[in-house]
N, C-alpha and C positions, 0 to 999 in steps of 0.2 A: 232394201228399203227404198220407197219412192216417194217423192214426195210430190203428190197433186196439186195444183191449178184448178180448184171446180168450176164451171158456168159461165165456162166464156163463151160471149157471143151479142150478147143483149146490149153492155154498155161499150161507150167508144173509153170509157176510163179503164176498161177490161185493157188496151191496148199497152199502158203501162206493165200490165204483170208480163208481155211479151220481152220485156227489155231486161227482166231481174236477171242476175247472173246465177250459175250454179246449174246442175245437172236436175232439171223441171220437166214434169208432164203437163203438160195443156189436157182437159177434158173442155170440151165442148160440145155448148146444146145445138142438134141439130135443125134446121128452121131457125135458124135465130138470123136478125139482120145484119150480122159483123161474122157471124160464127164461119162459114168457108174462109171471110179473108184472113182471118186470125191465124185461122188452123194454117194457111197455106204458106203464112208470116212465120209461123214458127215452125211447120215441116221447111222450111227453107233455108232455117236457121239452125238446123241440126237439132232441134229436140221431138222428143217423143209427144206424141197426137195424140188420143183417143176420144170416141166418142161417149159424150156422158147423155144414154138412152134412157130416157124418164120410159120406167114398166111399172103394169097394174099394180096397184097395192088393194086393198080390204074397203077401202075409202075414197072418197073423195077423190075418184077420178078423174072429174070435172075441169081438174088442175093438172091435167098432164100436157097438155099442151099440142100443139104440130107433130107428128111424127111420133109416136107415145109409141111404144109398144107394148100391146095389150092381147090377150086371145082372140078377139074380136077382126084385129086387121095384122096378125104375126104378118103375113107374105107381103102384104103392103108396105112396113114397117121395114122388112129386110129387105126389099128393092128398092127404096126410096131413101132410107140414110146408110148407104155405103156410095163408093166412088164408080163409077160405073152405073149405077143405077138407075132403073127405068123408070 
């Protein structure tokens, strides 16, 4: 069992769920204005990272934000939120 962390990145009040105790996943939205430092804050600190990738749904689009991954820009999408990435 794991217990996630969703949608950090956006608030600096996010910055608090980095300090909880206990064995936590960080998901983090990519493009967000805090989301690398957080992520780097808590890969630093021993817990697990992942990235939380807004993908197409049926609707409303419109609402997926920076970096979405969608059919339209998949190769974009997989160059642009990983570590390395061009």
């Amino acid at each position: 069992m794991a217990i996630v962390i969703d949608d950090i990145g956006y608030k600096q009040s996010d910055r608090k769920l980095l300090e909880l105790s206990g064995q936590l996943t960080y998901a983090v939205l990519p493009h967000t204005p805090l989301g690398y430092a957080y992520a780097k804050h808590a890969s630093n600190n021993h817990r697990d990272v992942i990235i939380h990738l807004p993908m197409q749904a049926n609707t409303h689009n419109e609402l997926l934000g920076p970096g979405s991954f969608d059919s339209i820009n998949v190769k974009t999408a997989l160059s642009t939120n990983t570590v390395g990435g061009s």
